[in-house]
N, CA, C and O atoms as CSV, one atom per row, in Angstrom:
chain,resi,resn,atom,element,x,y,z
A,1,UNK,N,N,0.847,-1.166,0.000
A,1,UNK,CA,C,0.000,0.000,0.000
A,1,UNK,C,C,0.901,1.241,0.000
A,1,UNK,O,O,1.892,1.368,0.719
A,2,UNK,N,N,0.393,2.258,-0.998
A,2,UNK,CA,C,1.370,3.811,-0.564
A,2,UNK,C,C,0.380,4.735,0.210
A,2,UNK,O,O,-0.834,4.673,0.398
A,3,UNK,N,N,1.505,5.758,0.650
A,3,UNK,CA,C,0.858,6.460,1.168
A,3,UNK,C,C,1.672,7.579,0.888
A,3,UNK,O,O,2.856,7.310,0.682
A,4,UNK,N,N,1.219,9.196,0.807
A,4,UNK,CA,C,1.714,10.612,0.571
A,4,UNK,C,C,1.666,11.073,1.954
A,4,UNK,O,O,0.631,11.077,2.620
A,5,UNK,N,N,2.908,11.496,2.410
A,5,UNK,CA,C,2.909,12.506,3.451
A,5,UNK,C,C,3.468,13.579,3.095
A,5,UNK,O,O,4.548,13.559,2.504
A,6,UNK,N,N,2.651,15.016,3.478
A,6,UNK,CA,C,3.193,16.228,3.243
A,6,UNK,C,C,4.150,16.410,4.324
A,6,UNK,O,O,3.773,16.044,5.437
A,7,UNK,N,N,5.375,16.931,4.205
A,7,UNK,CA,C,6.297,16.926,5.417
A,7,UNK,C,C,5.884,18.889,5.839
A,7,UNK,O,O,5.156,19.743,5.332
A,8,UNK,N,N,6.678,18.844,6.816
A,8,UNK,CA,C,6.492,19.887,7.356
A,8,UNK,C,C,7.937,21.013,7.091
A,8,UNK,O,O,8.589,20.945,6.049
A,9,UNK,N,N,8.246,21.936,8.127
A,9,UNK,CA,C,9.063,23.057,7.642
A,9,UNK,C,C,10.092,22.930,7.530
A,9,UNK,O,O,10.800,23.558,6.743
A,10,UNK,N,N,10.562,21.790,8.553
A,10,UNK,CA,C,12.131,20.744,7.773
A,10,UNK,C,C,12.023,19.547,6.953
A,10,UNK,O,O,12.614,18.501,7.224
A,11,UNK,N,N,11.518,19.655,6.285
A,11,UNK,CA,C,11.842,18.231,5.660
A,11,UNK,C,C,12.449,17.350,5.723
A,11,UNK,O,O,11.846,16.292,5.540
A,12,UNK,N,N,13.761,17.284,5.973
A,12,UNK,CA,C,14.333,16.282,6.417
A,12,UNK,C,C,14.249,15.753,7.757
A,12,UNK,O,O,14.710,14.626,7.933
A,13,UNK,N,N,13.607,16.535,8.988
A,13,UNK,CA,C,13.299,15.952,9.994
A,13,UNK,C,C,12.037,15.366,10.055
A,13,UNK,O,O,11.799,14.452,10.844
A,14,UNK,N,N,11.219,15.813,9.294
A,14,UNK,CA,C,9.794,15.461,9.065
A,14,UNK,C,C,10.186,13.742,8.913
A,14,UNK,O,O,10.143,12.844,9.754
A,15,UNK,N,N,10.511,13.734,7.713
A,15,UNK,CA,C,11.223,12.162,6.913
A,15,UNK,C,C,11.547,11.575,8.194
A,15,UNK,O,O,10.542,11.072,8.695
A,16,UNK,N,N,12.636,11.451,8.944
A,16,UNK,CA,C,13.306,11.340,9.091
A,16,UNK,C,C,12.453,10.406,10.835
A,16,UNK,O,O,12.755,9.355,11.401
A,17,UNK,N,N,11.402,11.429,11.125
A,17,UNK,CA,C,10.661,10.987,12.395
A,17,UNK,C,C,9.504,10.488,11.771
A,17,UNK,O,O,8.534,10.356,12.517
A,18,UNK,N,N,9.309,10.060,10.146
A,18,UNK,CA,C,8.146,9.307,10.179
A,18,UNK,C,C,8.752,7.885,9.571
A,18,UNK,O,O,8.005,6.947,9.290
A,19,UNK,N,N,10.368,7.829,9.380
A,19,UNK,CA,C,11.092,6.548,9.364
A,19,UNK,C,C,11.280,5.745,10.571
A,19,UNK,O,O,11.308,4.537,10.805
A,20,UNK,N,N,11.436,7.129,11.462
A,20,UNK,CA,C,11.869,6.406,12.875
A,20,UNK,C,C,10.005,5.858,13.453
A,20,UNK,O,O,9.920,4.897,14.218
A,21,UNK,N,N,8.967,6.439,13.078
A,21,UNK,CA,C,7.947,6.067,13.581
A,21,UNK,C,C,7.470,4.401,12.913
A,21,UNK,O,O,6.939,3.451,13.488
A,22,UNK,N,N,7.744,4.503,12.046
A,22,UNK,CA,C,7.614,3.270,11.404
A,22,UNK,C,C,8.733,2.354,11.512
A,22,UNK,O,O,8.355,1.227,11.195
A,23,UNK,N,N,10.163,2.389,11.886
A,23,UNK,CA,C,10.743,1.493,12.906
A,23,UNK,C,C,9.730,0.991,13.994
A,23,UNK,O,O,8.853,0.129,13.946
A,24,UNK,N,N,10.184,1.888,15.058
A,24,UNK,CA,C,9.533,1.601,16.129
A,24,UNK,C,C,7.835,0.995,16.332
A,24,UNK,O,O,7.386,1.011,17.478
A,25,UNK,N,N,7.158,0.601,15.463
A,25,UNK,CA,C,5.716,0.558,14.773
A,25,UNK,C,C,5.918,-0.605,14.088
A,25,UNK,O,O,4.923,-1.242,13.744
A,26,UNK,N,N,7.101,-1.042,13.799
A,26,UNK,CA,C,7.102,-2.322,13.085
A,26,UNK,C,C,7.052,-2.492,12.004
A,26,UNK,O,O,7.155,-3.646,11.588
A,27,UNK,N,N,6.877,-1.425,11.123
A,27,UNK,CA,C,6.094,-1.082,9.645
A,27,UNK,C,C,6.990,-1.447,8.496
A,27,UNK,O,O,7.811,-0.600,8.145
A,28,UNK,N,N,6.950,-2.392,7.977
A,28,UNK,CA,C,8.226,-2.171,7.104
A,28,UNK,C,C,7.933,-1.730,5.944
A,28,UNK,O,O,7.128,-2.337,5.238
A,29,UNK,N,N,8.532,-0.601,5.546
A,29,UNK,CA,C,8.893,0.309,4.494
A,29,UNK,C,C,9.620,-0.135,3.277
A,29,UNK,O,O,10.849,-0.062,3.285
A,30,UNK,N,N,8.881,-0.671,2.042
A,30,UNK,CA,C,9.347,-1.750,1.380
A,30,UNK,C,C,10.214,-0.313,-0.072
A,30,UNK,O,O,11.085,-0.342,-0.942
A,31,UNK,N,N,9.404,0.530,0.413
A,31,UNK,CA,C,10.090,1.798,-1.398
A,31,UNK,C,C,9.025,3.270,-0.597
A,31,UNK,O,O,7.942,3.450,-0.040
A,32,UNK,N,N,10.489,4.167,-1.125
A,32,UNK,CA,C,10.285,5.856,-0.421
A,32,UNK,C,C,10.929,6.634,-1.765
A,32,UNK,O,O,11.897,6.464,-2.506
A,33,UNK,N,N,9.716,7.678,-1.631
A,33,UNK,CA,C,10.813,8.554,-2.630
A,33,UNK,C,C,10.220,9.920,-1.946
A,33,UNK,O,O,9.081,10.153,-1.542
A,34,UNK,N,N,11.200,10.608,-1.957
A,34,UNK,CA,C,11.005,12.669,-1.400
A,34,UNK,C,C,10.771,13.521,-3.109
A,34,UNK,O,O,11.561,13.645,-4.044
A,35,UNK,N,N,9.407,13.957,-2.944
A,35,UNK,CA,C,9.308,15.184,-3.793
A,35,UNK,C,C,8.597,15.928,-3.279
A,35,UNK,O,O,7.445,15.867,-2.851
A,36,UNK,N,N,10.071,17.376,-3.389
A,36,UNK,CA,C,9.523,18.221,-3.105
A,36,UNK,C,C,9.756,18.487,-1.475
A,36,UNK,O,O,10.843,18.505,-0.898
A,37,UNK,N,N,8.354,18.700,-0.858
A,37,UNK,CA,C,7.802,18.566,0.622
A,37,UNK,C,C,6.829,17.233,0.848
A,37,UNK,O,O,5.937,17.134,1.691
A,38,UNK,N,N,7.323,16.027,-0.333
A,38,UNK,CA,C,5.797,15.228,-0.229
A,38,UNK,C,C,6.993,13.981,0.104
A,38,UNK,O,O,8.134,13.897,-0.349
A,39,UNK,N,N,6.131,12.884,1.257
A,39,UNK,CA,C,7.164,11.747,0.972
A,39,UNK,C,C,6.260,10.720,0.028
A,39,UNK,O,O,5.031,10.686,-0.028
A,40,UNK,N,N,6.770,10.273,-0.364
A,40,UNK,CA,C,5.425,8.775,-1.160
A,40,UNK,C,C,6.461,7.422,-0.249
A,40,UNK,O,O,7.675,7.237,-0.325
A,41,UNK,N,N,5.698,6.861,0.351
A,41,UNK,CA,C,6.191,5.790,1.099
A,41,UNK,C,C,5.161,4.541,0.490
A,41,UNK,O,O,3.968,4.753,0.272
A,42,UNK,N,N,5.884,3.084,0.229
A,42,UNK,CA,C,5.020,2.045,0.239
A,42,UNK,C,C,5.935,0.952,1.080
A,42,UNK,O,O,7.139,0.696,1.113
A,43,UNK,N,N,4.571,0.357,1.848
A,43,UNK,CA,C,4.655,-0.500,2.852
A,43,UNK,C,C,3.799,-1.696,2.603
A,43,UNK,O,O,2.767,-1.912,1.967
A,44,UNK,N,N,4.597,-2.374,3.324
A,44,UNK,CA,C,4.037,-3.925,3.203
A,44,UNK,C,C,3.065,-4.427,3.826
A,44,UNK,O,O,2.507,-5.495,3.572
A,45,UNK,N,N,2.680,-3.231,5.166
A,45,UNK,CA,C,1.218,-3.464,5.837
A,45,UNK,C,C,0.000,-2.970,4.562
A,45,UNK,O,O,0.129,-1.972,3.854
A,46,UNK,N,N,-1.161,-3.946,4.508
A,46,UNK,CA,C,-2.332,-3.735,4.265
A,46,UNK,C,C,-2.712,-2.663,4.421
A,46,UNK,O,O,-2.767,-1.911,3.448
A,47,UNK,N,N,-3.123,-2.203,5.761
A,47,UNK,CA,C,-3.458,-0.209,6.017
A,47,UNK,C,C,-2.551,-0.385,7.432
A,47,UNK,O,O,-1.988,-1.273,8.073
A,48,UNK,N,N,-2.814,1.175,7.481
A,48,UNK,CA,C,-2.619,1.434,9.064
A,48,UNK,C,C,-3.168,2.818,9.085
A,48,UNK,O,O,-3.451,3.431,8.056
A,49,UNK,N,N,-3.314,3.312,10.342
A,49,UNK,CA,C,-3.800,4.072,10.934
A,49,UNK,C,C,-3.710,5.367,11.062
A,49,UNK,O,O,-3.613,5.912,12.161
A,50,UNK,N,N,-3.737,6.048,9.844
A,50,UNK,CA,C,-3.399,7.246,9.617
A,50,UNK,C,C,-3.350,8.699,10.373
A,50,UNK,O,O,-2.513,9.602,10.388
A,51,UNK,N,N,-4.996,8.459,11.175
A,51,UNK,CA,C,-5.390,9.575,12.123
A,51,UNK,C,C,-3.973,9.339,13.351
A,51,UNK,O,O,-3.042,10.141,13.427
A,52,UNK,N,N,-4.108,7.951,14.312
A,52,UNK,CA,C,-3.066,7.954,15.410
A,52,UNK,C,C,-1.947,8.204,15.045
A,52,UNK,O,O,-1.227,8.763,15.872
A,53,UNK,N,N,-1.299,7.849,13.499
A,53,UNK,CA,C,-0.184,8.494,12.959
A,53,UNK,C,C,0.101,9.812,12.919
A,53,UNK,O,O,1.092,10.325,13.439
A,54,UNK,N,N,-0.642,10.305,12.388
A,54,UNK,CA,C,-0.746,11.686,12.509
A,54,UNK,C,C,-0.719,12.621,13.652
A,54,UNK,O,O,0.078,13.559,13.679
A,55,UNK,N,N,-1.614,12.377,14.647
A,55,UNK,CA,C,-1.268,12.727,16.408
A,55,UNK,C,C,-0.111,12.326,16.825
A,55,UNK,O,O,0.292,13.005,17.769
A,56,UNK,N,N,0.509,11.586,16.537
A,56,UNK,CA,C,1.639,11.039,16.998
A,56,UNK,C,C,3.182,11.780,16.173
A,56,UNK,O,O,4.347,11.601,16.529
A,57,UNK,N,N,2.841,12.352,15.378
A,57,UNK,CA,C,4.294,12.582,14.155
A,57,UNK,C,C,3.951,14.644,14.164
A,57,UNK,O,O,2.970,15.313,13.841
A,58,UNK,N,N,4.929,14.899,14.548
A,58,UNK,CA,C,4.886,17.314,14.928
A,58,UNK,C,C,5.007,17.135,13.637
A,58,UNK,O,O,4.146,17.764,13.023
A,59,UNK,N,N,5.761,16.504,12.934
A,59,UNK,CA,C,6.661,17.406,11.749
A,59,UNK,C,C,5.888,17.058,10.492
A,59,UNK,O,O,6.486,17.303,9.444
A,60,UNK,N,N,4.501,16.459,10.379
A,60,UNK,CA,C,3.986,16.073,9.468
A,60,UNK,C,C,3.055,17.215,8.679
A,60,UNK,O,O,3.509,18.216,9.233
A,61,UNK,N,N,2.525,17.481,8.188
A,61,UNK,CA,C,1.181,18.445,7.903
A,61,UNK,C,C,0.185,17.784,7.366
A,61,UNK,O,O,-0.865,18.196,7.859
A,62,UNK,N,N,-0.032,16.773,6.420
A,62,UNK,CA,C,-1.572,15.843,6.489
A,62,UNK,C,C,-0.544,14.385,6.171
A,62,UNK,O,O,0.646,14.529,6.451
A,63,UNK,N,N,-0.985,13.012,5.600
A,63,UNK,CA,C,-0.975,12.170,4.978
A,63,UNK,C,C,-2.180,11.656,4.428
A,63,UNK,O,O,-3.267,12.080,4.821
A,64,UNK,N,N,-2.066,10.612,3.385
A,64,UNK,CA,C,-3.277,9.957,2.728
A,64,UNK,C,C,-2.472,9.110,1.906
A,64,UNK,O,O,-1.291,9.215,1.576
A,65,UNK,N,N,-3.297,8.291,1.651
A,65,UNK,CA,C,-3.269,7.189,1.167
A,65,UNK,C,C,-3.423,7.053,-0.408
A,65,UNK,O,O,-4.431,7.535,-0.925
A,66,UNK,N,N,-2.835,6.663,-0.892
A,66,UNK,CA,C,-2.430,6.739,-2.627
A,66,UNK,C,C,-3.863,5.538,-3.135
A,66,UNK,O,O,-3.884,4.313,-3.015
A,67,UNK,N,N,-4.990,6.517,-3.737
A,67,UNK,CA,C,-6.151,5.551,-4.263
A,67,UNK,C,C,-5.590,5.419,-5.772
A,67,UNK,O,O,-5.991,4.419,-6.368
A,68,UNK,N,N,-4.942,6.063,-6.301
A,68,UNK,CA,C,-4.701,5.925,-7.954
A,68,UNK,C,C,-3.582,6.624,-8.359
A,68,UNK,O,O,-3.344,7.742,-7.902
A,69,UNK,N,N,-2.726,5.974,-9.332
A,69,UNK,CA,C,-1.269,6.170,-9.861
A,69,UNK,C,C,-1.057,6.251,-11.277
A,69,UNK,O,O,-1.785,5.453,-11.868
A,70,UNK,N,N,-0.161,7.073,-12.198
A,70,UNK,CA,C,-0.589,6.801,-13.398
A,70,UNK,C,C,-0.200,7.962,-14.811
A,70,UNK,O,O,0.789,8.581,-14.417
A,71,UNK,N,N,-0.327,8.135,-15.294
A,71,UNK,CA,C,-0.014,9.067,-16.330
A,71,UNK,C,C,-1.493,9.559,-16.286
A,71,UNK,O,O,-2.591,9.020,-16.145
A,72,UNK,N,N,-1.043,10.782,-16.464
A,72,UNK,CA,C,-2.491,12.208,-15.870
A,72,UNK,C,C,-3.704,12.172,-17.090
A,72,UNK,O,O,-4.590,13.009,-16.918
A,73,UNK,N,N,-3.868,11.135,-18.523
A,73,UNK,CA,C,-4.789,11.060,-18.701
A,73,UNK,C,C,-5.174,10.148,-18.503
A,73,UNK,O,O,-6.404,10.119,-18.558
A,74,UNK,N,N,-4.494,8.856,-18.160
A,74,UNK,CA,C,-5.221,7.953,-17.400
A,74,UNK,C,C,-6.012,8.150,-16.178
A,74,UNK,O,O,-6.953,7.472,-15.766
A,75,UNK,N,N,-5.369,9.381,-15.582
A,75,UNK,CA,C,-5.900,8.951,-14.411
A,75,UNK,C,C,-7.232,10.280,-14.094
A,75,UNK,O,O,-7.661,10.499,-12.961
A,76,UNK,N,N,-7.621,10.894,-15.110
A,76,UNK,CA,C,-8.658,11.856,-15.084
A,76,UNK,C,C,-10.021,11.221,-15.219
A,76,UNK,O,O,-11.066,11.598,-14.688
A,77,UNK,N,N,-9.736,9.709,-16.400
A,77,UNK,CA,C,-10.956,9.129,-16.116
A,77,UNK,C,C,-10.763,8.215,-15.018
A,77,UNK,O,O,-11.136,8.872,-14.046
A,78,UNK,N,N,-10.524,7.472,-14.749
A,78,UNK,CA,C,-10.259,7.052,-12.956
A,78,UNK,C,C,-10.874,7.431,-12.290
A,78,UNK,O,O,-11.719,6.862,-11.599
A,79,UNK,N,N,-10.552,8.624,-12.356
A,79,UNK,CA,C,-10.668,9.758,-11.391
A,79,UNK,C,C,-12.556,9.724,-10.857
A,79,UNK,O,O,-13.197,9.744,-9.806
A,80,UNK,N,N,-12.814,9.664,-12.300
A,80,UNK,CA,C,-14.434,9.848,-12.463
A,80,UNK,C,C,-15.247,8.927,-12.113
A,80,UNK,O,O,-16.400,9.239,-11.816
A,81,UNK,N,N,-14.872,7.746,-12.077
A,81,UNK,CA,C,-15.240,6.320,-11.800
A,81,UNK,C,C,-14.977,5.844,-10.620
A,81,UNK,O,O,-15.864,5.089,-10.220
A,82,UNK,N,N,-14.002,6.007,-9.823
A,82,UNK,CA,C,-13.211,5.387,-8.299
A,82,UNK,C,C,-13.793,6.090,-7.359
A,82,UNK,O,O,-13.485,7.260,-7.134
A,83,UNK,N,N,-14.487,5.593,-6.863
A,83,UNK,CA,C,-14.998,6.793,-5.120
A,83,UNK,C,C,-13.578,6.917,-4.367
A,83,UNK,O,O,-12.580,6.242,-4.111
A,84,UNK,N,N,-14.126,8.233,-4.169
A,84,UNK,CA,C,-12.868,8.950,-3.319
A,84,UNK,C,C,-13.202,9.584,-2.358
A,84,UNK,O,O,-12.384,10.299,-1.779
A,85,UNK,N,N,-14.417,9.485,-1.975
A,85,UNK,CA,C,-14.749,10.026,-0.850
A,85,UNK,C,C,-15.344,9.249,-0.103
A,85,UNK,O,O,-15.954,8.431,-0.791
A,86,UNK,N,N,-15.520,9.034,1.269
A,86,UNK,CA,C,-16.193,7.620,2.169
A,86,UNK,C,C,-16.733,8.604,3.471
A,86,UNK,O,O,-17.365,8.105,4.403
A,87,UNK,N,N,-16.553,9.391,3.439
A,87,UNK,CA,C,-17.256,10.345,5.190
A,87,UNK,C,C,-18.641,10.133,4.572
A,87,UNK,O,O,-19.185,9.751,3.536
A,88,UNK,N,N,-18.917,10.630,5.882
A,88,UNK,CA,C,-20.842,10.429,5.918
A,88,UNK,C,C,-21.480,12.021,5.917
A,88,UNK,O,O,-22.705,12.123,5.981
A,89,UNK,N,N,-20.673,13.216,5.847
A,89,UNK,CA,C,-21.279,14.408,5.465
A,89,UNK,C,C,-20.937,14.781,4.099
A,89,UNK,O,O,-20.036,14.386,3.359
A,90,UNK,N,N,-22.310,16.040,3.865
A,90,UNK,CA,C,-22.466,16.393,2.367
A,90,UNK,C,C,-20.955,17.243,2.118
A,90,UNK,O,O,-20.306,17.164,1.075
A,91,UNK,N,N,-20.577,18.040,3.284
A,91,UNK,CA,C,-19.223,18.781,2.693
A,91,UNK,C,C,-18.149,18.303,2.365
A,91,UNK,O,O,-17.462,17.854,3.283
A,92,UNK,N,N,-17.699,18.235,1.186
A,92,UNK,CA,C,-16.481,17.984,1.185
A,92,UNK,C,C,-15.465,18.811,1.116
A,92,UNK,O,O,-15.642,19.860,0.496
A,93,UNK,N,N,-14.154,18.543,1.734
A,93,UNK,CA,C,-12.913,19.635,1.739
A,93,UNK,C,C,-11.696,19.423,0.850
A,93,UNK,O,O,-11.071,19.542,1.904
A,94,UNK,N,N,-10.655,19.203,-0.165
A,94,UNK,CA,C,-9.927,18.714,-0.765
A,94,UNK,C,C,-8.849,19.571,-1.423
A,94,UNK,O,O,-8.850,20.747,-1.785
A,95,UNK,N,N,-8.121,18.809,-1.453
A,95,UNK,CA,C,-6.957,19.620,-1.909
A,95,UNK,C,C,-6.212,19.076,-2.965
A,95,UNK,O,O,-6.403,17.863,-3.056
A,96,UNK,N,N,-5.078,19.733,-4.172
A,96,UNK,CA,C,-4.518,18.998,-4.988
A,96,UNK,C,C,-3.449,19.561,-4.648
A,96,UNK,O,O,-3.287,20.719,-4.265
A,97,UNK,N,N,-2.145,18.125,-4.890
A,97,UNK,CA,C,-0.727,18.933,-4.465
A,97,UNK,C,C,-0.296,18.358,-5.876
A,97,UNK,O,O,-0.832,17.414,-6.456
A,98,UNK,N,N,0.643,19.017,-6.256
A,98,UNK,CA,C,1.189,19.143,-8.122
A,98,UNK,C,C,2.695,18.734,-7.313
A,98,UNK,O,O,3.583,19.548,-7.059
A,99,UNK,N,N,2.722,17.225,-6.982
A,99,UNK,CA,C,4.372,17.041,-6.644
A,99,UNK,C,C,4.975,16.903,-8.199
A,99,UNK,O,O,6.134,17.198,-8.490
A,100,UNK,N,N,3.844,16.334,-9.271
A,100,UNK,CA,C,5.097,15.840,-10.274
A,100,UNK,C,C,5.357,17.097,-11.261
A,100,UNK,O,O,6.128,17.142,-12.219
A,101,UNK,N,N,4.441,18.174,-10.726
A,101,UNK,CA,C,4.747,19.674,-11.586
A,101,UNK,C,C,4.040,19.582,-12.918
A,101,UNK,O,O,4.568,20.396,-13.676
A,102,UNK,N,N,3.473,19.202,-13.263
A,102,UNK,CA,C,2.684,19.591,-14.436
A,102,UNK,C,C,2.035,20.744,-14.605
A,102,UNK,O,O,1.480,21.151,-13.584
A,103,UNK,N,N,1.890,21.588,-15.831
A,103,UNK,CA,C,1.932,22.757,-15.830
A,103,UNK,C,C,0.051,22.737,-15.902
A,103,UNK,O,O,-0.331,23.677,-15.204
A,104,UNK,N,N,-0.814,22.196,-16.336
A,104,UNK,CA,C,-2.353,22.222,-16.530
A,104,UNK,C,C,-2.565,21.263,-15.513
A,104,UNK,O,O,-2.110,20.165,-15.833
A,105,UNK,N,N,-3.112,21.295,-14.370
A,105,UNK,CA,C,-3.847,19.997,-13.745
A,105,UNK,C,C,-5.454,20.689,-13.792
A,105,UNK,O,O,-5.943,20.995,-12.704
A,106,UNK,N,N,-6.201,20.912,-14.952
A,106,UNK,CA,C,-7.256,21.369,-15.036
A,106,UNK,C,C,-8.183,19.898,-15.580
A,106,UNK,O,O,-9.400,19.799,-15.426
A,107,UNK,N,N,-7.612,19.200,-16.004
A,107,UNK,CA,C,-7.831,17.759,-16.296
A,107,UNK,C,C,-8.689,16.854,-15.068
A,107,UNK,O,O,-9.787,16.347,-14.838
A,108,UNK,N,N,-7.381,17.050,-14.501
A,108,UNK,CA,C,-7.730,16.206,-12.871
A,108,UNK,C,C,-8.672,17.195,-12.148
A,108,UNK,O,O,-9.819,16.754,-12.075
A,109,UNK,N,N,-8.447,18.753,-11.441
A,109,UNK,CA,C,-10.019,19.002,-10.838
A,109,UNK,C,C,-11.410,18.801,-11.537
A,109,UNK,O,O,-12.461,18.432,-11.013
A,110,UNK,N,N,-11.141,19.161,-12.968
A,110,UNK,CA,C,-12.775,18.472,-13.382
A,110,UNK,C,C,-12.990,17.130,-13.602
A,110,UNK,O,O,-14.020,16.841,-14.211
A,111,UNK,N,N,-12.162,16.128,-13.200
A,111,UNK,CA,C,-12.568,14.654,-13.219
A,111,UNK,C,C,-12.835,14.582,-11.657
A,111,UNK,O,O,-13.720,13.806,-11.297
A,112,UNK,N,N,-12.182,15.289,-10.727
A,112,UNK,CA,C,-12.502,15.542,-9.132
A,112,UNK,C,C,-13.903,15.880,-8.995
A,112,UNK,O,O,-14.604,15.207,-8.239
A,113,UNK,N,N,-14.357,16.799,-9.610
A,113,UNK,CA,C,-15.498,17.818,-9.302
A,113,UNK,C,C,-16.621,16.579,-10.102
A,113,UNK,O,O,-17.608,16.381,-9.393
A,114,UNK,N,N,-16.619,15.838,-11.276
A,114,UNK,CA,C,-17.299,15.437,-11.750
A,114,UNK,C,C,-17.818,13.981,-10.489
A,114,UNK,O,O,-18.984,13.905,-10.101
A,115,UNK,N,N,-17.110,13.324,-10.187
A,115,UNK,CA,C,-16.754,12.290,-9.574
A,115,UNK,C,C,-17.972,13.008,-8.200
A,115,UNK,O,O,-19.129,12.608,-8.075
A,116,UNK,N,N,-17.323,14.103,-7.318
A,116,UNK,CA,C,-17.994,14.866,-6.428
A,116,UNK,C,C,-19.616,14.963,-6.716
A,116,UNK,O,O,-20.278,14.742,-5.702
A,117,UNK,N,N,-20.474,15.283,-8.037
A,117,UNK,CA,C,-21.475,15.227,-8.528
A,117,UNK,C,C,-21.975,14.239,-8.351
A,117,UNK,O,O,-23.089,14.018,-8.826
């Protein structure tokens, strides 16, 4: 399973205490890559527990869990088809982070927004 963590105002300590959290957690960390302020981590656990992760780690600013991977027109229809949302209220809040820099991600919010409909 992957997962995206936004690191916080050091980055390298951010990393660095969510390696050591996943030592100590047992987690083994099978492939990591740093872009940017983002870590992409994949692990060999099934899930884990993102919220107690999160209370638990200063140097983090959100994480989530990688639902879809891919070259950006693949993944606009995806996008439209895959539920991505699971809370039980009408608001939703969301955000897009551009780690791989593409200059239009106008693709992906209207396959977001459509999906949202």
């Amino acid at each position: 399973m992957k997962y995206l963590f936004v690191l916080g105002r050091n980055p390298e300590l951010s990393k660095a205490e969510i390696f050591s959290y996943f030592e100590r957690e047992n987690i083994q960390v099978k492939n990591s890559q740093t872009i940017s302020n983002g870590l992409l981590v994949e692990i060999a656990e099934e899930k884990i527990d993102l919220k107690k992760i999160l209370s638990e780690l200063g140097g983090t600013i959100a994480a989530g869990k990688v639902l879809l991977s891919g070259k950006i027109d693949s993944l606009a229809s995806e996008l439209e088809k895959k539920p991505v949302y699971f809370g039980r209220d009408n608001k939703v809040i969301y955000s897009v982070l551009n780690f791989a820099h593409y200059d239009d991600l106008s693709i992906i919010l209207d396959a977001i927004k459509t999906n949202f409909k």
